[in-house]
N, CA, C and O atoms as a GROMACS GRO file, in nm:
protein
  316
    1UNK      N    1   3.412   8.207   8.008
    1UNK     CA    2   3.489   8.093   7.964
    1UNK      C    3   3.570   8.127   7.839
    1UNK      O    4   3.682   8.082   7.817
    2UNK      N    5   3.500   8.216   7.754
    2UNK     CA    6   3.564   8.233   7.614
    2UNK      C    7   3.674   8.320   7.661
    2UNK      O    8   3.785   8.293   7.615
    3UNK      N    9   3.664   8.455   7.773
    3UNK     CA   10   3.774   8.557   7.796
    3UNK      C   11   3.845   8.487   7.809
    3UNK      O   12   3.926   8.490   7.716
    4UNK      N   13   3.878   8.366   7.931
    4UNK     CA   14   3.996   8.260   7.963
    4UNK      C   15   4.068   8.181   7.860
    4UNK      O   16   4.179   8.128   7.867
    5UNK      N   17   3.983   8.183   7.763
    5UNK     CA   18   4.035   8.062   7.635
    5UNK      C   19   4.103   8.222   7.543
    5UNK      O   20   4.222   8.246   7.528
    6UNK      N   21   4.045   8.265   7.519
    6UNK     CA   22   4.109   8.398   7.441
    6UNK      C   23   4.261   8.456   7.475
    6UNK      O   24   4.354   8.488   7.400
    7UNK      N   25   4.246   8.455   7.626
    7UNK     CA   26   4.346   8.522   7.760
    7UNK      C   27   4.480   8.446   7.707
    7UNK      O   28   4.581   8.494   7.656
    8UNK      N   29   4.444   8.301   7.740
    8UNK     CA   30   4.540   8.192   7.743
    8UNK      C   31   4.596   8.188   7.590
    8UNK      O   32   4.708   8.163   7.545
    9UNK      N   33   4.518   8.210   7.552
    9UNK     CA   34   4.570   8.194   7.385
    9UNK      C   35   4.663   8.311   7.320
    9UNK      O   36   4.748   8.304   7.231
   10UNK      N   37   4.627   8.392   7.376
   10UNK     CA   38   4.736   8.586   7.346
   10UNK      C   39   4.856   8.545   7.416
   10UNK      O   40   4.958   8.525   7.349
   11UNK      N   41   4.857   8.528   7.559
   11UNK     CA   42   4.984   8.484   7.652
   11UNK      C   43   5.058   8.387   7.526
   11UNK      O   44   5.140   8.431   7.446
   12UNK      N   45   5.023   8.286   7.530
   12UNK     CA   46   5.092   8.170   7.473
   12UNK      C   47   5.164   8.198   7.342
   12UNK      O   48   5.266   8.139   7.307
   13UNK      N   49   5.109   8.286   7.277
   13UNK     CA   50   5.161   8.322   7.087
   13UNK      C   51   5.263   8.439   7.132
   13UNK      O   52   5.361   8.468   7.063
   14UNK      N   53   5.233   8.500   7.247
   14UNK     CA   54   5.337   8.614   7.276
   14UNK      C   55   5.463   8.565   7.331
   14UNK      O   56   5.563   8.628   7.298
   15UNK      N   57   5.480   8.435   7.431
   15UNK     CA   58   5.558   8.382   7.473
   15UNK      C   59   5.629   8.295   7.349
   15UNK      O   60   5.740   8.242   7.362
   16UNK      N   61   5.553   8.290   7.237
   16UNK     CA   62   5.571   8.146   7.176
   16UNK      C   63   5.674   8.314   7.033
   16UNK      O   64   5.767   8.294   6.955
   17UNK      N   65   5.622   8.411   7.052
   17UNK     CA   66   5.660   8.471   6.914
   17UNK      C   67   5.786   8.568   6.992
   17UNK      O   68   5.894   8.551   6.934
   18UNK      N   69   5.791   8.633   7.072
   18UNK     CA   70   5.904   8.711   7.156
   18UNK      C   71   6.051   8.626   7.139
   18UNK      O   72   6.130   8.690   7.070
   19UNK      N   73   6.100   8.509   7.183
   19UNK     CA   74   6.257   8.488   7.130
   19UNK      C   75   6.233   8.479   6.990
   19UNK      O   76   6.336   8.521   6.938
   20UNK      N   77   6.109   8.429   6.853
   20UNK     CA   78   6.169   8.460   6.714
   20UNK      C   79   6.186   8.608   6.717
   20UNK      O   80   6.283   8.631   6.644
   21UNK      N   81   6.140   8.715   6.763
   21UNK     CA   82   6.195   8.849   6.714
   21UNK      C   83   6.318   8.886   6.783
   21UNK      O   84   6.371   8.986   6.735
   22UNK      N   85   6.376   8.833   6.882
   22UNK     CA   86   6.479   8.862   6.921
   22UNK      C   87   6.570   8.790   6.852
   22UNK      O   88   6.678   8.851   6.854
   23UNK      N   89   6.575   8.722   6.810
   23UNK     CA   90   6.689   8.640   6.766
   23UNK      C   91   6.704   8.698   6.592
   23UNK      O   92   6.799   8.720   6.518
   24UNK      N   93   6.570   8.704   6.581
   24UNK     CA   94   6.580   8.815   6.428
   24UNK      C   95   6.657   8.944   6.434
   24UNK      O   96   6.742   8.980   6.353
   25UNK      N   97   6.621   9.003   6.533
   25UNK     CA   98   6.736   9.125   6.592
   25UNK      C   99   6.852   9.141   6.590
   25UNK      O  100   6.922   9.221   6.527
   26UNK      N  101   6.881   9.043   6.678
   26UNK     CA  102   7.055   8.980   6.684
   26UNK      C  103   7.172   8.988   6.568
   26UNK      O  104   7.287   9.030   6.579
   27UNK      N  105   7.086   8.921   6.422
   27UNK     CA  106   7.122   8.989   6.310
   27UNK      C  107   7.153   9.081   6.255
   27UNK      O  108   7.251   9.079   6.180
   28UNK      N  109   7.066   9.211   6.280
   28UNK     CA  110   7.108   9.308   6.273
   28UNK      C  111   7.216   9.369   6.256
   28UNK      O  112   7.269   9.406   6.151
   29UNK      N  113   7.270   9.386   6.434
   29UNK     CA  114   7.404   9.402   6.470
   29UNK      C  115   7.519   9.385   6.473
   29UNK      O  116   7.540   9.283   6.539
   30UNK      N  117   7.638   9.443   6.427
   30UNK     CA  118   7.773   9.443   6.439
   30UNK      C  119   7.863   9.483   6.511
   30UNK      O  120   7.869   9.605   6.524
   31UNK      N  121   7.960   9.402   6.583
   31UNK     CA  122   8.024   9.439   6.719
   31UNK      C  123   8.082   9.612   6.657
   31UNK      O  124   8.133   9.605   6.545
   32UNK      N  125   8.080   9.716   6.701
   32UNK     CA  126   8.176   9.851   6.701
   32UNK      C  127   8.342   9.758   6.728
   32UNK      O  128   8.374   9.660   6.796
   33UNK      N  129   8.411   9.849   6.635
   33UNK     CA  130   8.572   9.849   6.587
   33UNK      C  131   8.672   9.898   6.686
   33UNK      O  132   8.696  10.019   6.688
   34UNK      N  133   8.741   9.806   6.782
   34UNK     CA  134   8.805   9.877   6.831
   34UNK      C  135   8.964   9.905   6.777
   34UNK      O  136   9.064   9.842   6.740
   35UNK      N  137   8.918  10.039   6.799
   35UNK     CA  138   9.088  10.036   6.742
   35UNK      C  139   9.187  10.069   6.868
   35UNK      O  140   9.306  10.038   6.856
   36UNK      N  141   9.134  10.143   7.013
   36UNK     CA  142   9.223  10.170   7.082
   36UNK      C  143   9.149  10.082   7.200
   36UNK      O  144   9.028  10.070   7.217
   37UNK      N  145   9.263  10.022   7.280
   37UNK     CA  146   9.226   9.906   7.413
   37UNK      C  147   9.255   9.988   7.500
   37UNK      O  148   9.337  10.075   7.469
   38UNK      N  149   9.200   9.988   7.631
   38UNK     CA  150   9.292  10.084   7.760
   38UNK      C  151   9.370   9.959   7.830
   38UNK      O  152   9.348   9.840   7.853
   39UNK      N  153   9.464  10.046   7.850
   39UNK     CA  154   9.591  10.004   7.925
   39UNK      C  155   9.544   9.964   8.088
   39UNK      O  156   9.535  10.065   8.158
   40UNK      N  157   9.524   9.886   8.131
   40UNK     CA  158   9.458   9.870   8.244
   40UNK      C  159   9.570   9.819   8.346
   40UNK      O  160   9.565   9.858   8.462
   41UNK      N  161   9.654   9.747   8.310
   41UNK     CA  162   9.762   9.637   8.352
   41UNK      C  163   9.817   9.737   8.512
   41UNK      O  164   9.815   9.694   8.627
   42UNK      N  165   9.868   9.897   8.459
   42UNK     CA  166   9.914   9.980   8.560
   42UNK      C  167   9.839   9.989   8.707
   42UNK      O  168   9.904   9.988   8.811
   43UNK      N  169   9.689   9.997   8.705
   43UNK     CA  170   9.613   9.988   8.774
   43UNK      C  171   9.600   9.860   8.866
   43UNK      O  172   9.605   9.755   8.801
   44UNK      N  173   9.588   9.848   8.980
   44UNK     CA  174   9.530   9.758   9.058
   44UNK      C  175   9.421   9.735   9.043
   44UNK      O  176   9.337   9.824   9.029
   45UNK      N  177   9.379   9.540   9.042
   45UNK     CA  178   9.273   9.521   9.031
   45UNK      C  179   9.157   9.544   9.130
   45UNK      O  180   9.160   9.508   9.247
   46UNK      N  181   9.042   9.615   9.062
   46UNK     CA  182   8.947   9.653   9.190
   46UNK      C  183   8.847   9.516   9.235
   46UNK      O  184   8.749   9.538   9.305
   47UNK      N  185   8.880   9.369   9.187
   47UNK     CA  186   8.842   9.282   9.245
   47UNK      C  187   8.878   9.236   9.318
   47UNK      O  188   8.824   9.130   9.351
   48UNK      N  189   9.019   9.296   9.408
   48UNK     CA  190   9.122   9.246   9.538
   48UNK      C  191   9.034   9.369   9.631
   48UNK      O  192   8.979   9.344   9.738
   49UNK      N  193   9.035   9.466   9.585
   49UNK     CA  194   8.980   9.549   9.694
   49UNK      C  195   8.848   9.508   9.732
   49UNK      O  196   8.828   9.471   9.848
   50UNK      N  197   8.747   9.512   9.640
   50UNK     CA  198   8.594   9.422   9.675
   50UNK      C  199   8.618   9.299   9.735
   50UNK      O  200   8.531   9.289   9.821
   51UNK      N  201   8.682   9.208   9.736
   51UNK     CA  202   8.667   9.077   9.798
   51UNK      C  203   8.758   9.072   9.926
   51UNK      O  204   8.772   8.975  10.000
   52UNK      N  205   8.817   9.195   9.936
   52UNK     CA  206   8.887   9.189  10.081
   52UNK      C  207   8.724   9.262  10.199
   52UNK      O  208   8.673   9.217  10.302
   53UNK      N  209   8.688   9.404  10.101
   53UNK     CA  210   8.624   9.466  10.198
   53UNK      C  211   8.430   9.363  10.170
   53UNK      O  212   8.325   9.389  10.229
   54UNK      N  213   8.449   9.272  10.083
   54UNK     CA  214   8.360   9.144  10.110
   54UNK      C  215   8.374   9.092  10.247
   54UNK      O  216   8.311   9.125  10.348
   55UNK      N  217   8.471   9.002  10.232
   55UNK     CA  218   8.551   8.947  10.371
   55UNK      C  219   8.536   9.048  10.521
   55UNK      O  220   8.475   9.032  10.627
   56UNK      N  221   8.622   9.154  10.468
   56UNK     CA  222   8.572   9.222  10.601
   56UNK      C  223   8.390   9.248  10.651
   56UNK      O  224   8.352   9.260  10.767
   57UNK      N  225   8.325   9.249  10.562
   57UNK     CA  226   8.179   9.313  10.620
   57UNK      C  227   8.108   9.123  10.632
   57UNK      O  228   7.998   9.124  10.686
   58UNK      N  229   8.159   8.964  10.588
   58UNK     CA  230   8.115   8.883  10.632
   58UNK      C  231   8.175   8.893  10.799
   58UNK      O  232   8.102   8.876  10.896
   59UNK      N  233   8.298   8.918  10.806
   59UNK     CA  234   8.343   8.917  10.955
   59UNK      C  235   8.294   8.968  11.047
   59UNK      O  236   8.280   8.907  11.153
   60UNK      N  237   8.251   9.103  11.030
   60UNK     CA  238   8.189   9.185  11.104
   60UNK      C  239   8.073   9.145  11.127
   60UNK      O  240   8.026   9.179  11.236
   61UNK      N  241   7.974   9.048  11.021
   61UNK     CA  242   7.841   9.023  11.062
   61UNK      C  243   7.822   8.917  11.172
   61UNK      O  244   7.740   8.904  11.262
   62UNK      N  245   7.951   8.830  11.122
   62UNK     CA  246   7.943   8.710  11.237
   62UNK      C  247   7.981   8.760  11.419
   62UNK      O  248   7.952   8.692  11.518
   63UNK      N  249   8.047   8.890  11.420
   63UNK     CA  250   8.075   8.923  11.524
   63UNK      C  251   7.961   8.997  11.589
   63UNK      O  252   7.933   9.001  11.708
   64UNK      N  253   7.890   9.064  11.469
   64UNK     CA  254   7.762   9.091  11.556
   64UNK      C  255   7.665   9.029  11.561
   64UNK      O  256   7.563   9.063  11.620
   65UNK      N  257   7.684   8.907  11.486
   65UNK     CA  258   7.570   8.844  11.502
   65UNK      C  259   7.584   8.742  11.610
   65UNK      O  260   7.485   8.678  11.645
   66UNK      N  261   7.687   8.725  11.659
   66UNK     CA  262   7.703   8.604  11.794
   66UNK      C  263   7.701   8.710  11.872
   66UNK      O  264   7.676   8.650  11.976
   67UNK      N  265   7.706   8.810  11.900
   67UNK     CA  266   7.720   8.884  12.024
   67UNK      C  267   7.796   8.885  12.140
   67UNK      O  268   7.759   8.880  12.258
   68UNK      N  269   7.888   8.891  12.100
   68UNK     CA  270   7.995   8.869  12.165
   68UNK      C  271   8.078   8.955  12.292
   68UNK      O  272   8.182   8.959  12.359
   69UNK      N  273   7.941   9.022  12.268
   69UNK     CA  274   8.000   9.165  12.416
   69UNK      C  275   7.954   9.154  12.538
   69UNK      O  276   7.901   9.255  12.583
   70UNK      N  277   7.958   9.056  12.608
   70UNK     CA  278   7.971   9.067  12.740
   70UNK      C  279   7.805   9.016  12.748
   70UNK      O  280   7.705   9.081  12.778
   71UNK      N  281   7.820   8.886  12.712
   71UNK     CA  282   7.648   8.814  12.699
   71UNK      C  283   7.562   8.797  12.820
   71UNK      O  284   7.448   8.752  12.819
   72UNK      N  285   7.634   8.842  12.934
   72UNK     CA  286   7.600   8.791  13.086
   72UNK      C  287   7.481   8.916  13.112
   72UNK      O  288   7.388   8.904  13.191
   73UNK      N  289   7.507   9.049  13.020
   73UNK     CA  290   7.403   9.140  13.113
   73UNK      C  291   7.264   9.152  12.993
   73UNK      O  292   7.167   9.228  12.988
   74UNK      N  293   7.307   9.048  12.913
   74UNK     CA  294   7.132   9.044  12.801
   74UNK      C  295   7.101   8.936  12.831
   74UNK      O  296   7.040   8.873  12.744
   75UNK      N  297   7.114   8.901  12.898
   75UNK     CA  298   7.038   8.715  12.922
   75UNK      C  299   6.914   8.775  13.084
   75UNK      O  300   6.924   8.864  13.169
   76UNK      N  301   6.840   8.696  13.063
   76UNK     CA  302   6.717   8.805  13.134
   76UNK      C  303   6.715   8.682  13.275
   76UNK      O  304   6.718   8.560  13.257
   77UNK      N  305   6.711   8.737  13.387
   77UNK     CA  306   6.701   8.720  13.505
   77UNK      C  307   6.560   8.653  13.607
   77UNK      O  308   6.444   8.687  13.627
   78UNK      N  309   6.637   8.560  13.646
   78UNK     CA  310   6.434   8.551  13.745
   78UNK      C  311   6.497   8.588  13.905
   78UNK      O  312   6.600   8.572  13.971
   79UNK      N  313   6.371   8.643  13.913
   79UNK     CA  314   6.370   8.740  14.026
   79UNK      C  315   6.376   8.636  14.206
   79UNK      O  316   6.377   8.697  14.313
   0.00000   0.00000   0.00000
């Protein structure tokens, strides 16, 4: 009974003390200086290419997933 009351009591101060040290942390830190940006603008965005070949692999699932090839010779027969 005491391990369970002990158990519960470590969990709880660890949950209860973990965001004050993070947020003490946070302090710490200072964003790094940028002095040079990359030029990105020239480039095509690679979120047109992902959401096309998105699109394409939802399409493809719906086509295999209805089955659409000739449904007459998987449908099972009585004799």
């Amino acid at each position: 009974m005491m391990k369970k009351f002990f158990t519960t009591a470590a969990v709880a101060g660890a949950m209860i003390a973990t965001p004050a040290m993070a947020q003490d942390a946070a302090f710490d830190r200072l964003p790094a200086p940028a002095e040079q940006g990359e030029d990105l603008s020239a480039t095509p965005p690679a979120g047109i290419f992902i959401g096309i070949a998105a699109v394409v692999a939802i399409v493809l699932g719906v086509i295999i997933a209805t089955g659409e090839n000739d449904a007459d010779e998987t449908l099972p027969t009585s004799p």
